[in-house]
C-alpha positions as CSV (number, residue, x, y, z in Angstrom):
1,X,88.2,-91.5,5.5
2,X,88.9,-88.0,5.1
3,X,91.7,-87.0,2.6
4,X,94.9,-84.7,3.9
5,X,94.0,-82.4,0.7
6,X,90.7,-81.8,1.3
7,X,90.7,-81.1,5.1
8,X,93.6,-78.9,4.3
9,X,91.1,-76.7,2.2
10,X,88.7,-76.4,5.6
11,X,90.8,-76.2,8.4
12,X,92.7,-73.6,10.2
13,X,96.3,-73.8,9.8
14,X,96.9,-74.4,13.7
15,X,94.6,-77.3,13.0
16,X,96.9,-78.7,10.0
17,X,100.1,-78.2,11.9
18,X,99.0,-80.2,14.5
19,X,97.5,-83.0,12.8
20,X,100.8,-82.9,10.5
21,X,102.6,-83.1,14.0
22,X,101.0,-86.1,15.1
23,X,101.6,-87.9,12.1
24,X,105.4,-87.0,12.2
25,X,105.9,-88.2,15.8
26,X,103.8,-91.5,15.1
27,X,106.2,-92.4,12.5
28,X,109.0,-91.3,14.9
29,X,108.0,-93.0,17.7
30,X,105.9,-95.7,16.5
31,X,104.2,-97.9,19.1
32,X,103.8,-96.6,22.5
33,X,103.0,-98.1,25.9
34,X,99.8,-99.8,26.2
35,X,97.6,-97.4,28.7
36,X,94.5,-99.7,30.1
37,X,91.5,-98.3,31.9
38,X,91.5,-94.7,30.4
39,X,88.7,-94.2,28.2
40,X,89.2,-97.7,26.4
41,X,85.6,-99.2,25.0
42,X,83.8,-102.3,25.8
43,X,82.2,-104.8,23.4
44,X,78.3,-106.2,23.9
45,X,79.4,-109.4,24.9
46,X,81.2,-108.2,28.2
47,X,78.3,-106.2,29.1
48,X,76.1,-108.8,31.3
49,X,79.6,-109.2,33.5
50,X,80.5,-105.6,34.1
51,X,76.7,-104.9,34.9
52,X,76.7,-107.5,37.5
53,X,79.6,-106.4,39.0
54,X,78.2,-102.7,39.1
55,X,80.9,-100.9,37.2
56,X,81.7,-99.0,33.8
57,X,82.8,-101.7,31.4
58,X,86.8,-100.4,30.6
59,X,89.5,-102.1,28.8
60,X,91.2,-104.4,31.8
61,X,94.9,-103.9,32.7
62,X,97.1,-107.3,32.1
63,X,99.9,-108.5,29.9
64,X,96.8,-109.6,27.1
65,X,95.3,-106.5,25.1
66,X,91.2,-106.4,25.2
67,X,90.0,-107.5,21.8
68,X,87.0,-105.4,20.7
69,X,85.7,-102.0,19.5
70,X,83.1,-100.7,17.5
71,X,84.8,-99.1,14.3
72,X,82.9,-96.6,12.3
73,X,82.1,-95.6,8.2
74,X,80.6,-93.6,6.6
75,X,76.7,-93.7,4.8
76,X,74.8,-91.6,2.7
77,X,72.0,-89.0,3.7
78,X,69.9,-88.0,0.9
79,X,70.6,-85.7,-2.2
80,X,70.1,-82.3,-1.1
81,X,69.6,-82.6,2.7
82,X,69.9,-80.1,5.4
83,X,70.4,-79.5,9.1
84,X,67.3,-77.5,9.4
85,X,64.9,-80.0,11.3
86,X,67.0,-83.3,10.4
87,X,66.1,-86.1,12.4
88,X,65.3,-90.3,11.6
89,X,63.7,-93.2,12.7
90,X,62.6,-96.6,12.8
91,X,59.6,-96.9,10.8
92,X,56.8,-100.0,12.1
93,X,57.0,-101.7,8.7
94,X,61.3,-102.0,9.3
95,X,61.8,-98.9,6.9
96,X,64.3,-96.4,8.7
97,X,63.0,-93.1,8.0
98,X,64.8,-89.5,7.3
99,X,63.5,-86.1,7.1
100,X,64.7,-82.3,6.8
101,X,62.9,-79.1,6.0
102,X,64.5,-78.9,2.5
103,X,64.8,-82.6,1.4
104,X,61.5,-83.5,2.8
105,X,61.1,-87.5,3.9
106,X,63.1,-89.8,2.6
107,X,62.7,-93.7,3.4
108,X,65.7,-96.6,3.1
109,X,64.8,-100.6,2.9
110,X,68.9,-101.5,3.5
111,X,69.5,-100.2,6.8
112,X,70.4,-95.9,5.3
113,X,72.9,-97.4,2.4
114,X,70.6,-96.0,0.1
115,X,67.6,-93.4,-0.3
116,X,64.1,-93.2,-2.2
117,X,61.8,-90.2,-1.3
118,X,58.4,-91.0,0.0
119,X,55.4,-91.2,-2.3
120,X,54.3,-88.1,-1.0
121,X,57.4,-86.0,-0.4
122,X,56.5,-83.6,-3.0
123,X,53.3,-82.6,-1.5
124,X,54.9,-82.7,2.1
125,X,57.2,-80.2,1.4
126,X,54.6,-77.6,0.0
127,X,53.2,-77.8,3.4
128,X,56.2,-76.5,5.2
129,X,56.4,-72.7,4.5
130,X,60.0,-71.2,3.7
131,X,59.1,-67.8,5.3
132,X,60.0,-69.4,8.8
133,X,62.1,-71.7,10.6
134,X,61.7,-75.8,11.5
135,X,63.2,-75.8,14.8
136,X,62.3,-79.2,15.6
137,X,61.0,-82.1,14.1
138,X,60.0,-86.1,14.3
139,X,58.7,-88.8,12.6
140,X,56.3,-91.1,14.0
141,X,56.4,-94.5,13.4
142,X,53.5,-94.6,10.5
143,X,55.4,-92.2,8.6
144,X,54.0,-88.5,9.7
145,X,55.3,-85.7,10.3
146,X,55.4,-83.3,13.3
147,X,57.1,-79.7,13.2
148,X,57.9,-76.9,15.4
149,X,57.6,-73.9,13.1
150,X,58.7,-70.4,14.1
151,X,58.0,-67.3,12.5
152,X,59.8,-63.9,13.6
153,X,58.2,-60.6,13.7
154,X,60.3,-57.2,14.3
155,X,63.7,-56.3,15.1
156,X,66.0,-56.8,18.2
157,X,64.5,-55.7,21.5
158,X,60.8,-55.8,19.6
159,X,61.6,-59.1,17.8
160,X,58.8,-61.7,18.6
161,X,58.7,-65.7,17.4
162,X,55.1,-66.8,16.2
163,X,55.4,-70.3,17.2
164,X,52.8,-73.2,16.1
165,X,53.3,-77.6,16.4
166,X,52.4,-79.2,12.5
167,X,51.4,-82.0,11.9
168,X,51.3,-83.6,8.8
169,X,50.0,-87.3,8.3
170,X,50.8,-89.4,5.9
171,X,48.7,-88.6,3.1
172,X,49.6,-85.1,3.3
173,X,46.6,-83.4,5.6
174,X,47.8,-81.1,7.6
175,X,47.2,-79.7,11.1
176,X,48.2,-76.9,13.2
177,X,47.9,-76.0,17.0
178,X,48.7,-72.3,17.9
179,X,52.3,-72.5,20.3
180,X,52.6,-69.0,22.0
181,X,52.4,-68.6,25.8
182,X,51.3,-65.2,27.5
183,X,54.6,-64.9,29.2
184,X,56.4,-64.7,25.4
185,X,57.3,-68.3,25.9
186,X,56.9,-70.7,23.0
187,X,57.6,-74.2,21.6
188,X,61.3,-75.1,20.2
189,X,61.1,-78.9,19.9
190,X,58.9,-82.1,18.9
191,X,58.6,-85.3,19.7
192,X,56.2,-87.9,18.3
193,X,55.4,-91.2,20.1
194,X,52.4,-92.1,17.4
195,X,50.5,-90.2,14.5
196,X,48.0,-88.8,17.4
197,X,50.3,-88.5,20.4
198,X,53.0,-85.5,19.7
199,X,55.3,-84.0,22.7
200,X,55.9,-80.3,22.7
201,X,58.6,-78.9,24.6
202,X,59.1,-75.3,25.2
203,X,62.4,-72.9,26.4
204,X,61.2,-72.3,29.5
205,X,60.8,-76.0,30.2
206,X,57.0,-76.9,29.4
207,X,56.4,-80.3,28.7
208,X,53.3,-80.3,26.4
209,X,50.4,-82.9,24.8
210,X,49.5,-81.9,21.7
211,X,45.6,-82.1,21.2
212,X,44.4,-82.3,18.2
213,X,40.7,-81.9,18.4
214,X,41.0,-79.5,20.4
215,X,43.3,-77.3,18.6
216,X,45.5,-76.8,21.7
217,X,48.7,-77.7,23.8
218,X,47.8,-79.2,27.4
219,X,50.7,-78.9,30.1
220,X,52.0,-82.2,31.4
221,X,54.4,-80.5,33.9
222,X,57.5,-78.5,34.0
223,X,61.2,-78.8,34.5
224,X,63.5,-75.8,35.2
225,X,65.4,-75.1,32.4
226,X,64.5,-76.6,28.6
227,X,64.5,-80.2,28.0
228,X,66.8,-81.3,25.5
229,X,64.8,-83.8,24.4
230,X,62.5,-86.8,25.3
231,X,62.0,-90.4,24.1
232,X,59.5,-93.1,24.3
233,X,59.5,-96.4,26.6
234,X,56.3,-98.1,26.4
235,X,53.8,-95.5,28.4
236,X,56.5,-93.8,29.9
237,X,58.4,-90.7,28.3
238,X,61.8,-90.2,29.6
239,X,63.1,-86.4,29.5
240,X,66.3,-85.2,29.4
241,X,67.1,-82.0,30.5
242,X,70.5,-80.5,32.7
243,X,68.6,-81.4,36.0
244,X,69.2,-85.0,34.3
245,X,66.6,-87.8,33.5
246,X,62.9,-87.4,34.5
247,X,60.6,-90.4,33.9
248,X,56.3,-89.7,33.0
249,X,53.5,-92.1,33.0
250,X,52.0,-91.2,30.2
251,X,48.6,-93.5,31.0
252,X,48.7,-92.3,34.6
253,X,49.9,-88.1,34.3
254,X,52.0,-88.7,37.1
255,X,55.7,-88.2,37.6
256,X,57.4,-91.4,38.0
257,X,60.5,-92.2,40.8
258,X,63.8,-91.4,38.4
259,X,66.0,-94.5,37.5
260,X,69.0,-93.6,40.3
261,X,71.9,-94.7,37.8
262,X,71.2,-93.2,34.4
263,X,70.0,-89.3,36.3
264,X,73.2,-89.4,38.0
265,X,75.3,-90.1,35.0
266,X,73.6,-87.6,32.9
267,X,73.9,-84.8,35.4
268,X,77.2,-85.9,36.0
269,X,78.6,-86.0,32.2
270,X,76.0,-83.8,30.8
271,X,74.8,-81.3,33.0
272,X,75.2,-77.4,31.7
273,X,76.3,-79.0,28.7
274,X,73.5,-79.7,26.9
275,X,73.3,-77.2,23.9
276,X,69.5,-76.7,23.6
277,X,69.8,-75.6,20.1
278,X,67.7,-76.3,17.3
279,X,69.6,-77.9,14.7
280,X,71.1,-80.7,16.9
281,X,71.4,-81.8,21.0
282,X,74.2,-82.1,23.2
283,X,73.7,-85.7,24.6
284,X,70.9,-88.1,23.2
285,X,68.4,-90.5,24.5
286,X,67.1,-94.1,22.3
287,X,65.7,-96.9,23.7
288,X,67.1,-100.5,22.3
289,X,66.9,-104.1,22.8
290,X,65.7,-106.0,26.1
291,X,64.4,-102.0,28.2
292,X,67.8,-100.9,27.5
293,X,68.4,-97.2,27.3
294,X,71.0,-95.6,25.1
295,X,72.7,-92.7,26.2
296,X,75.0,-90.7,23.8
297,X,77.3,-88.0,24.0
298,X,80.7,-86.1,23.2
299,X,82.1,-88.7,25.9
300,X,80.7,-91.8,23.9
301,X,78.1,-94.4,23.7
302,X,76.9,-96.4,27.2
303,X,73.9,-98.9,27.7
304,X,71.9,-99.1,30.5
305,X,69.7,-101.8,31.9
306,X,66.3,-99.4,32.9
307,X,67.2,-99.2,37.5
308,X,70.3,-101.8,36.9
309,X,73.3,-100.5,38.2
310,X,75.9,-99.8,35.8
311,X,76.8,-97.7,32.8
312,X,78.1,-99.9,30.4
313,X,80.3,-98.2,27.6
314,X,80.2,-99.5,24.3
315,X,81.9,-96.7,22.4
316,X,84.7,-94.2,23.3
317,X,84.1,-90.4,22.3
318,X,87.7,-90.1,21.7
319,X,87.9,-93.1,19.2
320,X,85.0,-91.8,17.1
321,X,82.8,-88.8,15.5
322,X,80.6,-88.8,18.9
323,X,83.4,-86.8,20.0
324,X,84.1,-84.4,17.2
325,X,83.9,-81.1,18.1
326,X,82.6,-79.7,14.7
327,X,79.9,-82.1,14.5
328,X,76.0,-81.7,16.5
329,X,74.2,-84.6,17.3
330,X,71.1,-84.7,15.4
331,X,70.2,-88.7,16.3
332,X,71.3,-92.1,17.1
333,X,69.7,-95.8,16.7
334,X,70.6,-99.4,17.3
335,X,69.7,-101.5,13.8
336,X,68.5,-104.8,13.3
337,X,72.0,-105.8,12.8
338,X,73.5,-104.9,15.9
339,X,74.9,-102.3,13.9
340,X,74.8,-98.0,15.0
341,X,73.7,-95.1,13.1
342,X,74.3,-91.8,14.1
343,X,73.2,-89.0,12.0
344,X,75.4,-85.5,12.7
345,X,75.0,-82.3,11.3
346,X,77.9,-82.9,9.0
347,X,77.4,-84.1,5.4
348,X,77.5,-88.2,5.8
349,X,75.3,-90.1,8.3
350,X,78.5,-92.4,10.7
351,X,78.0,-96.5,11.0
352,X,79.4,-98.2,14.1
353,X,79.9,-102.3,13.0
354,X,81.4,-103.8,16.2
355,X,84.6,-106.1,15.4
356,X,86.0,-108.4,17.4
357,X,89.1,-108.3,16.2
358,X,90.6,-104.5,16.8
359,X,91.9,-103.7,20.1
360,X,89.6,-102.3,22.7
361,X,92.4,-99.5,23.5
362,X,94.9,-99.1,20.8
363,X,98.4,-99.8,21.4
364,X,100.1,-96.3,19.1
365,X,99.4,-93.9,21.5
366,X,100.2,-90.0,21.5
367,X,99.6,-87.6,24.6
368,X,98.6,-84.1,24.0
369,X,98.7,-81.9,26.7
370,X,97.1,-78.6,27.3
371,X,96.7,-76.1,30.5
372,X,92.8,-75.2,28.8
373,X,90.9,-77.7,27.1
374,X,91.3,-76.3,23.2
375,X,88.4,-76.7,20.7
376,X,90.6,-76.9,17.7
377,X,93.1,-79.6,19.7
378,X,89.9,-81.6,20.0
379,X,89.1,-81.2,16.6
380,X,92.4,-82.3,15.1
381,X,92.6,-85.4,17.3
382,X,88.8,-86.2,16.2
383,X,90.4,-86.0,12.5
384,X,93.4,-87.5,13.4
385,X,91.2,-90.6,15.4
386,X,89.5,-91.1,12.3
387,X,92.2,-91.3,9.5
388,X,94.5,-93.9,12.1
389,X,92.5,-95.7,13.9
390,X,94.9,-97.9,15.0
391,X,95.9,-94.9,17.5
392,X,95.2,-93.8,20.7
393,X,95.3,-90.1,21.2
394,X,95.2,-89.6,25.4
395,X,94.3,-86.0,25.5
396,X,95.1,-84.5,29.1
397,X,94.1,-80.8,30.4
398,X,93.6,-79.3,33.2
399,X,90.8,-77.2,33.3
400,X,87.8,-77.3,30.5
401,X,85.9,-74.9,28.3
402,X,84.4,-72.8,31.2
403,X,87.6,-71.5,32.7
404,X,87.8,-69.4,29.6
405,X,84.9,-67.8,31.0
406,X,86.1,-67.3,34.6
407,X,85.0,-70.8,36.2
408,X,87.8,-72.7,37.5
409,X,85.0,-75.1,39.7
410,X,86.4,-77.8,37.1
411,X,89.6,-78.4,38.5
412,X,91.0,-78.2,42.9
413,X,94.9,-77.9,41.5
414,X,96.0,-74.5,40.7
415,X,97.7,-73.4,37.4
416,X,101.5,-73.0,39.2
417,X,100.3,-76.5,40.9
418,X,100.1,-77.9,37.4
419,X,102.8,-76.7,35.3
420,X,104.8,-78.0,38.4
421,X,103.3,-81.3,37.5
422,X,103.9,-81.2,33.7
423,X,107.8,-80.4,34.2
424,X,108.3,-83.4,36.5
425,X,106.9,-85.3,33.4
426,X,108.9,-83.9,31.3
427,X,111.9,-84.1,33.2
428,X,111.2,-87.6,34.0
429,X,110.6,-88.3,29.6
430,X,106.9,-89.3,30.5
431,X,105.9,-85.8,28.9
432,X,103.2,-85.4,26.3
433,X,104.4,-85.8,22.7
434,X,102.1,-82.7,21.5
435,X,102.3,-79.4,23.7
436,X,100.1,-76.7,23.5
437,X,101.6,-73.3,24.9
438,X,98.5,-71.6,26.4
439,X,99.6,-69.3,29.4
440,X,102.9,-70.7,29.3
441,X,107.0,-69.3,28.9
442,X,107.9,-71.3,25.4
443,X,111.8,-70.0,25.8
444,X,111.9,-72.1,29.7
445,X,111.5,-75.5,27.2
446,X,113.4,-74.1,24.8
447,X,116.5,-73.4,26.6
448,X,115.9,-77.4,28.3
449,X,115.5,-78.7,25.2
450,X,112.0,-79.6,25.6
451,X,110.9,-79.0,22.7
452,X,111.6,-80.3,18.8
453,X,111.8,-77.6,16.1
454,X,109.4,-78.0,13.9
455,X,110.5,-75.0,11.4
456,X,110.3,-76.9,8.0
457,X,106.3,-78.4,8.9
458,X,105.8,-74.5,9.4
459,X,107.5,-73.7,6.6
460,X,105.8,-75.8,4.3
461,X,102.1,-75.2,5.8
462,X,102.7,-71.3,5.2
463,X,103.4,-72.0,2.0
464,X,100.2,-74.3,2.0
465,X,98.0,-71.6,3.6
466,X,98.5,-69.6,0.3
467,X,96.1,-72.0,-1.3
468,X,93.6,-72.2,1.2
């Protein structure tokens, strides 16, 4: 858990006021009224009933709390890791694996509670150059290495990326395929089923083969914008990109028929979200147990049964550091033990351990309220989630993100329509315990008496801020 001090020391002061706030009105107002069906998680053993019956898994409303929810801690990543090309994996031998540009690979026999660098990781890291960038990498299951490796020539309108796919096995050869196309396209992510068969994926949406022999990339098709990333299901490569989820044989070279229920949910929750960067992705794909397919994202974690026909949530964004603003997604796997691992680009690697015991939806609840989905609202309640996780924080706003850049597709009320709508609520005392003032008159609530005075928590964080 993260200590008051020491988020104090990173955080904006409009993020410590209202993570001060919260805690204030909690112990003011204690428990609040149970809210079922909104966002609530689902454990694994309710998941064959809610895919039979061909809907999300939610808490269920009724006088008996759902028992449930996967709680998360912390783990260790390697001494002197970095983002730059972080990624892990499942070794064949039961090892999981961990590598970055700067730490090189690292290997843990006890599930990532503890490190050892490879016998080799010396000698691997001489390989990788530091006059350019690792934009993407994965391990294959034997252990090896593969790279995307970018190196810029020139200056704005003349600047140009020399791009090239590394390999490097396991005891330490390395190869290299040339990654430029004629069109000034190039390679910005890897993806390694085996030591031999490597997936390149380029911005302009080329799906690649790798071929080592030959020295050269072969095309396996296209998609229209760049594919986030791609994982492995037997012979078939799954692809996920904003235009959702498209399936390859990868014995046949044919384009498969896409599994209905997981492309619809990915466009749906992920689509034009999907960050494309090269340090981390906006939603993630990993296969688990029995052909089920993983999908995770700001939103949470859902399982789904490969053309079943349900989405089967397992853990809530809201609850947990899936939906932490300040935190990329780097990679996610399902352990042995039943257990999660999700590796971010923040400083610890986050464990999932489902228990039985906690409330699905917990029964503290705040609302927060605000016209424009806020960033550094969603960051404190992240915070917040973590340090009391025996609260819910119901976050409500109208429009998200994109309205700040002149889309308003996200939402048919107007903004008069909904202000209208948050006075009745407030009139009514079913109001939102936190308010943020974006757009709005503060003195109307202030002359109703809307709103508490929260002088002395300013008071004292200004005098805080002079420390920071």
């Amino acid at each position: 858990m993260l200590k008051h001090k020491k988020i104090r020391k990173r955080i904006p002061a409009l993020l410590i006021c209202i993570l001060y706030t919260m805690t204030v009105l909690l112990s003011m107002t204690g428990c609040g009224t149970k809210k079922t069906g909104s966002g609530g998680t689902a454990s694994e053993e309710s998941g064959a009933a809610s895919e039979e019956n061909g809907r999300d898994t939610q808490a269920e409303s009724g006088s008996v709390a759902a028992m449930g929810r996967y709680m998360e801690s912390t783990a260790p990543l390697p001494e002197g890791a970095s983002v730059e090309g972080r990624t892990m994996t499942m070794l064949t031998d039961g090892r999981l694996a961990y590598f970055d540009a700067k730490s090189g690979l690292h290997l843990s026999s006890d599930e990532g509670k503890s490190w050892i660098p490879a016998e080799h990781n010396e000698e691997l890291k001489k390989n990788i150059s530091e006059d350019g960038y690792v934009s993407g990498a994965s391990i294959a299951p034997d252990g090896s290495i593969l790279l995307s490796y970018l190196m810029f020539e020139g200056e704005g309108a003349s600047l140009k990326a020399d791009s090239s796919v590394i390999r490097i096995s396991v005891d330490g050869n390395m190869s290299e395929v040339p990654a430029n196309m004629e069109d000034g396209d190039y390679v910005g992510k890897v993806f390694a089923k085996s030591e031999s068969e490597s997936i390149a994926l380029s911005i302009r949406g080329r799906v690649f083969m790798a071929d080592w022999e030959k020295g050269e990339l072969e095309q396996l098709f296209t998609l229209p914008e760049q594919p986030e990333m791609v994982i492995f299901v037997d012979d078939r490569m799954l692809c996920l990109g904003n235009s959702g989820v498209t399936s390859y044989d990868m014995a046949q070279g044919i384009t498969l028929e896409k599994d209905a229920v997981l492309d619809e949910f990915c466009r749906e929750k992920m689509g034009a979200k999907l960050n494309n960067s090269s340090d981390s992705y906006g939603g993630i794909l990993f296969p688990g147990e029995d052909g089920a397919i993983y999908v995770a994202y700001s939103g949470g974690l859902y399982r789904h049964v490969e053309n079943g026909n349900a989405m089967e949530q397992l853990i809530d964004g809201s609850f947990s550091s899936l939906g932490d603003p300040a935190l990329g997604l780097c990679g996610m796997l399902r352990l042995e033990s039943g257990e999660f691992l999700l590796l971010t680009t923040g400083d610890e690697m986050v464990r999932f351990t489902y228990d039985p015991d906690e409330p699905t939806v917990p029964e503290k609840q705040l609302k927060v309220y605000s016209l424009v989905e806020n960033y550094t609202i969603r960051q404190a309640i992240s915070i917040f989630q973590k340090e009391n996780p025996d609260v819910y924080i119901n976050y409500e706003y109208i429009y998200d993100y994109a309205y700040l850049y002149g889309d308003d597709s996200g939402s048919a009320i107007t903004p008069q329509d909904a202000l209208k709508n948050l006075n009745v609520e407030l009139m009514s005392g079913n109001g939102p315990d936190v308010l943020l003032l974006d757009d709005m008159d503060a003195d109307i609530y202030v002359r109703k008496g809307m709103l508490a005075d929260l002088s002395d928590i300013l008071d004292e964080l200004t005098g805080e801020k002079k420390g920071i």
